[in-house]
C-alpha positions in Angstrom: 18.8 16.3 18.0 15.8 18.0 16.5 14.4 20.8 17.3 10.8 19.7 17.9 9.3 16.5 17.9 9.2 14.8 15.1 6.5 13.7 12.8 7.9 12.3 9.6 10.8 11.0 8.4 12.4 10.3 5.3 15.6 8.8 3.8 17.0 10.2 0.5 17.7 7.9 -2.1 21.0 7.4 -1.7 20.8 6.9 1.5 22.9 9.8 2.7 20.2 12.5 4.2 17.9 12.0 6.5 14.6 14.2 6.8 12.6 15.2 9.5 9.5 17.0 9.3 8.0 18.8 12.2 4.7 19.9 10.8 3.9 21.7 14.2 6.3 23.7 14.0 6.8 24.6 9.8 10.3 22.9 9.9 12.5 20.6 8.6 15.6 19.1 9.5 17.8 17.6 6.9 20.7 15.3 8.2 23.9 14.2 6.6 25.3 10.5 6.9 28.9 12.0 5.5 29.2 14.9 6.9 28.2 15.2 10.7 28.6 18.9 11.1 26.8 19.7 8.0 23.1 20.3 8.5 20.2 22.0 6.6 17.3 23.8 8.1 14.1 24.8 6.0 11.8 27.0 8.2 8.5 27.6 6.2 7.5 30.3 8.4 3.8 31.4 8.3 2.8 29.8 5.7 3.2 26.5 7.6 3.4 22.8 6.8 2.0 19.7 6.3 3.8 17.6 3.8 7.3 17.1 3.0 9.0 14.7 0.9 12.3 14.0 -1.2 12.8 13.7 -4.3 13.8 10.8 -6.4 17.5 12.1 -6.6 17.3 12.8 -2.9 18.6 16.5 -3.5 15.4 18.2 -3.6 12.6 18.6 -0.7 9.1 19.6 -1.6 7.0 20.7 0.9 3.4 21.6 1.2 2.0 24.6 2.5 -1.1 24.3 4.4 -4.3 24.5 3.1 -2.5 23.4 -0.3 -1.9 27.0 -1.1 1.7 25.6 -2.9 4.6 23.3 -3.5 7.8 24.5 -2.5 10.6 22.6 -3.9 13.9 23.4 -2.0 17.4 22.7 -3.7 20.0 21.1 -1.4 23.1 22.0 -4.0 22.1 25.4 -5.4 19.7 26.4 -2.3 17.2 27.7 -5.2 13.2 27.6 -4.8 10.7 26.9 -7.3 7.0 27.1 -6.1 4.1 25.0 -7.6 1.0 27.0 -7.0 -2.8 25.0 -6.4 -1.6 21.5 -5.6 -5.0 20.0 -4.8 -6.1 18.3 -1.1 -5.9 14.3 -1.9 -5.1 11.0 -1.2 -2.6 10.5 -3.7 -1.7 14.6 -5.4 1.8 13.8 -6.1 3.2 11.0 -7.9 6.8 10.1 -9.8 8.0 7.8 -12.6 9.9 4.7 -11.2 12.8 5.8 -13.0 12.5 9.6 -11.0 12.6 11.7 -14.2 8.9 12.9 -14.6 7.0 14.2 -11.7 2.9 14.8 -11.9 1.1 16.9 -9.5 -2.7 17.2 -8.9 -3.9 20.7 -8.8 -7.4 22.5 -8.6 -8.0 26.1 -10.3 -11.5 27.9 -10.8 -13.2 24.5 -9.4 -11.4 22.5 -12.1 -9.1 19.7 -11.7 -5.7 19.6 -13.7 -2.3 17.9 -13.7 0.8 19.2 -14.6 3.6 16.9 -15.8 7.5 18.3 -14.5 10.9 17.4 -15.5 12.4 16.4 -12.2 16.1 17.1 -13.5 15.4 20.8 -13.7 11.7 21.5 -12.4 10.7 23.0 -15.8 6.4 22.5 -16.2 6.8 19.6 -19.3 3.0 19.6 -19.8 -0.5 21.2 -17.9 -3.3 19.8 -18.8 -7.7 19.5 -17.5 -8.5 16.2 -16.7 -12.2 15.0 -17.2 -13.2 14.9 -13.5 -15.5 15.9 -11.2 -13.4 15.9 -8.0 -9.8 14.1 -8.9 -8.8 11.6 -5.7 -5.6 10.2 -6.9 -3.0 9.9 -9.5 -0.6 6.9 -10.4 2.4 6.2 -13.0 2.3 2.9 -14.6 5.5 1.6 -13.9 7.4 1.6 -17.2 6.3 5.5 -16.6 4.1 6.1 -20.1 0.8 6.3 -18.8 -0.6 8.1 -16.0 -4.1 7.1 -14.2 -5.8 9.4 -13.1 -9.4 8.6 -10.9 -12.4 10.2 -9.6 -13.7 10.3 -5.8 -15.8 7.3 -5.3 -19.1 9.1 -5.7 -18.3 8.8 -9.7 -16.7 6.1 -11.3 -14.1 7.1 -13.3 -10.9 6.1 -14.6 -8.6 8.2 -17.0 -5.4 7.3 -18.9 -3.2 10.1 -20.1 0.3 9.9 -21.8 3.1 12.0 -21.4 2.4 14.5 -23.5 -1.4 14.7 -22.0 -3.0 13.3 -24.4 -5.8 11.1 -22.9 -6.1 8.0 -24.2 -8.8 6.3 -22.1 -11.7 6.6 -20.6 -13.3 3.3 -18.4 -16.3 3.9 -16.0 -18.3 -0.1 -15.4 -21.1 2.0 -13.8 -23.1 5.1 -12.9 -25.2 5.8 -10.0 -23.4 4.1 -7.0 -20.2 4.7 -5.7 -17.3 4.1 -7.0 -13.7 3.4 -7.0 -12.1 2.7 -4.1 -8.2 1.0 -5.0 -6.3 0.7 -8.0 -3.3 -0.9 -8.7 -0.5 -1.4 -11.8 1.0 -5.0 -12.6 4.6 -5.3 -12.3 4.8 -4.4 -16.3 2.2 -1.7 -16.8 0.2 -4.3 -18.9 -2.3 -4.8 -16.3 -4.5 -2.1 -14.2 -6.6 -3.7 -11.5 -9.4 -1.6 -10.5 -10.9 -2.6 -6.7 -14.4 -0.8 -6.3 -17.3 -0.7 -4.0 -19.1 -3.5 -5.8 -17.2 -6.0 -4.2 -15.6 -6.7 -7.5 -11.9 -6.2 -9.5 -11.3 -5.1 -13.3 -8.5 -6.1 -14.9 -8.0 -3.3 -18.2 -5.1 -4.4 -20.5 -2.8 -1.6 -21.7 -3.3 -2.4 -25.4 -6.5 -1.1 -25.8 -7.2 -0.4 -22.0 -10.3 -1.9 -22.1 -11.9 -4.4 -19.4 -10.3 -8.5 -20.3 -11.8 -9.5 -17.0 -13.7 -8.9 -13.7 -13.3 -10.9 -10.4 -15.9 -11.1 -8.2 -15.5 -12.1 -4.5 -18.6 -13.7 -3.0 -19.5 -14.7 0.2 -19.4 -18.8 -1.1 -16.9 -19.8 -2.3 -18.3 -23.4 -4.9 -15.4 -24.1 -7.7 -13.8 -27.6 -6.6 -10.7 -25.5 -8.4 -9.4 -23.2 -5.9 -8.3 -23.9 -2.5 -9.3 -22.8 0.6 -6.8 -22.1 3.9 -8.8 -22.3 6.8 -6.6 -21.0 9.8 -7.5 -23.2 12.8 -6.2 -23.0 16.7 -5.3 -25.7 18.2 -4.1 -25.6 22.5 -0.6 -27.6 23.3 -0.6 -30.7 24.5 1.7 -30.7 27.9 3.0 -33.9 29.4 1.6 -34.2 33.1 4.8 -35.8 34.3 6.7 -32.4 33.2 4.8 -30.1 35.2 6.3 -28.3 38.1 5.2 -25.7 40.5 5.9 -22.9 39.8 6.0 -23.8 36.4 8.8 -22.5 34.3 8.6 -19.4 32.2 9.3 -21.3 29.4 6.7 -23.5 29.8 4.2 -21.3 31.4 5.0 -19.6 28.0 3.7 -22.3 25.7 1.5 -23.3 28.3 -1.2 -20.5 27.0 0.0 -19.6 23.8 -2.7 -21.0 21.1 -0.3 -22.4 18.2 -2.5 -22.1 14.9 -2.1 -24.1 11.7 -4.1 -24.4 7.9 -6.2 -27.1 7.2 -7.6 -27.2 3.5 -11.6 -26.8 3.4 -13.6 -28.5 1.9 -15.3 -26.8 -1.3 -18.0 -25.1 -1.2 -17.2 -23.1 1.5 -18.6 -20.1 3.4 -17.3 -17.2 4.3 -17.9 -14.6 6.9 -20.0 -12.1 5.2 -20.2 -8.4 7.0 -23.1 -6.5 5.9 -22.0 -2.9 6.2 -23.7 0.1 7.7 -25.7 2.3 5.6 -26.2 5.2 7.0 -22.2 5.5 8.0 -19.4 7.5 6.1 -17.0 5.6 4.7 -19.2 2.2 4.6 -16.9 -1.0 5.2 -17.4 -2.4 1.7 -15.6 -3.2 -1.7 -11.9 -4.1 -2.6 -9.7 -1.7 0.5 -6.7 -3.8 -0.7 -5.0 -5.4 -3.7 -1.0 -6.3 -4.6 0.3 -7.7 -7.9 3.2 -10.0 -6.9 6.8 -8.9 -8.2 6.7 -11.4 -10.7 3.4 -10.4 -12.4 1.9 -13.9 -11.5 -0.6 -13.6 -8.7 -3.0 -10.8 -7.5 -3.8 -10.4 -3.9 -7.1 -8.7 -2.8 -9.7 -8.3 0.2 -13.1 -7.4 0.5 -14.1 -5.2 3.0 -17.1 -7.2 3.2 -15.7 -10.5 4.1 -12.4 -9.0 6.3 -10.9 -12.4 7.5 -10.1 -13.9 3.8 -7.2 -13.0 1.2 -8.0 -13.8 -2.0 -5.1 -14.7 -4.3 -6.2 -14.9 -8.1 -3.4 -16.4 -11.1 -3.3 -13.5 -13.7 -2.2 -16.3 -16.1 -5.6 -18.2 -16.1 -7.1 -14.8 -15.3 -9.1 -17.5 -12.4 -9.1 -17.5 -8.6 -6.3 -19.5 -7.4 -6.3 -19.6 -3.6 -8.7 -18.1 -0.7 -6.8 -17.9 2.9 -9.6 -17.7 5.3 -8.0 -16.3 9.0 -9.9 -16.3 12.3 -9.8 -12.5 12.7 -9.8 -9.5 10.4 -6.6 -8.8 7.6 -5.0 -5.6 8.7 -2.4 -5.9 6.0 -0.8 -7.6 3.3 2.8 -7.5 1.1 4.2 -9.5 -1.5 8.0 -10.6 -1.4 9.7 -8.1 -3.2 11.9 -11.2 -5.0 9.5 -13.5 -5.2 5.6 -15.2 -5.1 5.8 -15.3 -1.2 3.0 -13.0 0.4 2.6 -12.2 4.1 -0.2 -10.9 6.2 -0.9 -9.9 9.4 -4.3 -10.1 11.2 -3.5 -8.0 14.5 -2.5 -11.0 16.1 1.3 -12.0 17.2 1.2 -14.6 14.5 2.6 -13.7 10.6 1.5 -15.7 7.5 3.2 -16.4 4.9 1.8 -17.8 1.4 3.4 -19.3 -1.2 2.6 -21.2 -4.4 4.1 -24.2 -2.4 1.4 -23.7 0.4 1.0 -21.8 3.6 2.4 -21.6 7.3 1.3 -19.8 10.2 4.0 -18.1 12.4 4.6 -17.1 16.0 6.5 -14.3 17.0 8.7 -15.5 20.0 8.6 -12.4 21.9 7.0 -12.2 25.6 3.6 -10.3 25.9 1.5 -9.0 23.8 2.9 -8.5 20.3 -0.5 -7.6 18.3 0.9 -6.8 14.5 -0.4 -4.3 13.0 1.5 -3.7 10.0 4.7 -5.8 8.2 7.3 -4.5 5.3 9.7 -6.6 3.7 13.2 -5.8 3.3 14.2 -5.4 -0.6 16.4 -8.7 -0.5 13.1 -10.6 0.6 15.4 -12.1 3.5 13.6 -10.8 6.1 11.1 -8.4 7.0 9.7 -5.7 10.2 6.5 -6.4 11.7 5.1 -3.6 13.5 3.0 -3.3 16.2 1.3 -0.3 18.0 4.9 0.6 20.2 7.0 -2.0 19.5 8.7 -3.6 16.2 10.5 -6.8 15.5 12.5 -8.4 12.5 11.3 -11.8 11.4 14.4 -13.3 9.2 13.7 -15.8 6.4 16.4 -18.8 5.6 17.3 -18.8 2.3 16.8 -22.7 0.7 19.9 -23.5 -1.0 19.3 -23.8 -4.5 
């Protein structure tokens, strides 16, 4: 039991600690999966909390202070502290190497944006260095971990590539003047950087010279006889007269009202739903919110804000746009198959999608009420996955073919 209620929580690496972070209250609880009587309380005191995370080798905690005054990184095995002063308030300030060696932290001194570059193994500062930005939003690793993006708030569109050893070796802006970036994301094998911005288009940079190979553009019509189009269509159950009883059966009463969808392929050119987005509004819903590379560096998945009921699947091989899954109501989320070119969405509905090279199928969840999923994550075998909803969460398990 906890000492507060909880508001994050976190399993190690290994799998043998459990976290929880009760920002109210400037505490966290670490638990042990071995050792039931061992337990570990942090208590941050006045300088409060509200961030907390492990550490790739799951035996350091680093929490943030509030305001961002500093990074406190707490030892589970020595019980030592190191502080990181100035992390800066962003979306993405922290950010580790795949392999968990190399830690990079956002931090802003005398209205200047830097990053400093630690060795996780013993917390010693490996590099500090300015970046080139006006106000810095996020920081990534590719994932082979030699080359770190770094990108501006979306009122300047910039995109910087450092090394290692700080060195920048890149600089990309495609415009000045409107805003900006709004998602990035790294291919599979760091030789792709797909830039989503508020022009309702993707950039593709290549990691040889990191310059633009190619830009997909996502209009409202779609016209190449090429790509296919899912339409998601509802269709009502037919019921036999003859097998109706009153009461009817909660079975039948059951598929009785529930609208079964399926896909029919459009016919080219199609239209989409275009949104024209508010003006005068912050945080306008426009440009690339979402994009995925697939595990196996094939496909990239993307949506524009603009047009929120289609997923647009491009084939990074022909660098051309592949598929287009139009639903009936707005994409709340997508996620690739962590084993394989299978990607499933969610449109706040109790149905899941699934999409696959091989085509596309539309999914009920066979659970009484109203199931509206909100959010879905895969399990890392790609056998099944969790589909959340606003207080309630089910698994959905996939049959493996036999190969």
């Amino acid at each position: 039991t906890c000492l507060d209620q909880i508001q994050y929580i976190e399993w190690s690496s290994d799998s043998l600690f459990i976290l929880c972070a009760m920002y109210k209250r400037g505490i966290v609880q670490v638990w042990s999966l071995e050792q039931p009587d061992w337990h570990c309380k942090i208590d941050e005191g006045s300088a409060g909390l509200v961030a907390s995370c492990w550490s790739p080798d799951g035996r350091h905690i680093l929490n943030t202070t509030e305001f961002h005054l500093r990074i406190t990184v707490w030892s589970l095995c020595t019980k030592s502290v190191s502080y990181i002063k100035y992390p800066k308030a962003c979306q993405q300030g922290i950010a580790f190497t795949k392999d968990g060696r190399y830690m990079a932290v956002a931090e802003r001194r005398d209205c200047k944006d830097f990053v400093s570059i630690f060795v996780c193994s013993d917390w010693q500062l490996l590099r500090h260095f300015d970046t080139e930005t006006q106000d810095l939003f996020g920081i990534e690793w590719a994932p082979n971990g030699c080359v770190l993006a770094v990108w501006d708030t979306c009122l300047e569109y910039k995109i910087l590539l450092y090394s290692l050893d700080g060195r920048l070796l890149s600089t990309y802006r495609a415009y000045e003047w409107s805003l900006g970036i709004k998602s990035i994301a790294w291919s599979p094998s760091s030789q792709f950087l797909a830039i989503g911005s508020y022009d309702e288009k993707v950039r593709i940079l290549n990691h040889v010279t990191w310059k633009k190979i190619t830009e997909f553009e996502h209009p409202a019509t779609i016209a190449n006889t090429k790509t296919i189009v899912y339409k998601e269509v509802e269709k009502s159950p037919s019921v036999e007269t003859e097998r109706l009883s009153f009461p009817p059966t909660r079975a039948l009463a059951n598929s009785l009202f529930s609208t079964q969808s399926k896909y029919d392929i459009s016919q080219v050119p199609v239209s989409l739903q275009y949104i024209k987005p508010v003006a005068d509004r912050a945080n306008p819903k426009m440009g690339i919110g979402m994009l995925a590379f697939s595990p196996d560096n094939c496909f990239l998945a993307t949506k524009n804000d603009n047009i929120p009921n289609a997923v647009w699947i491009w084939d990074i091989q022909k660098l051309k746009l592949f598929v287009v899954l139009e639903q009936l109501c707005a994409i709340q989320s997508f996620q690739w198959d962590p084993r394989q070119p299978r990607l499933a969405v969610c449109t706040g509905n109790s149905k899941v999608y699934l999409w696959s090279p091989a085509g596309c199928v539309s999914v009920q969840v066979p659970m009484e009420g109203d199931f509206q999923i909100v959010s879905l994550s895969w399990h890392s075998s790609g056998d099944s996955m969790a589909l959340l909803s606003k207080d309630n969460f089910c698994v959905c398990y996939l049959e493996r073919e036999e190969v």
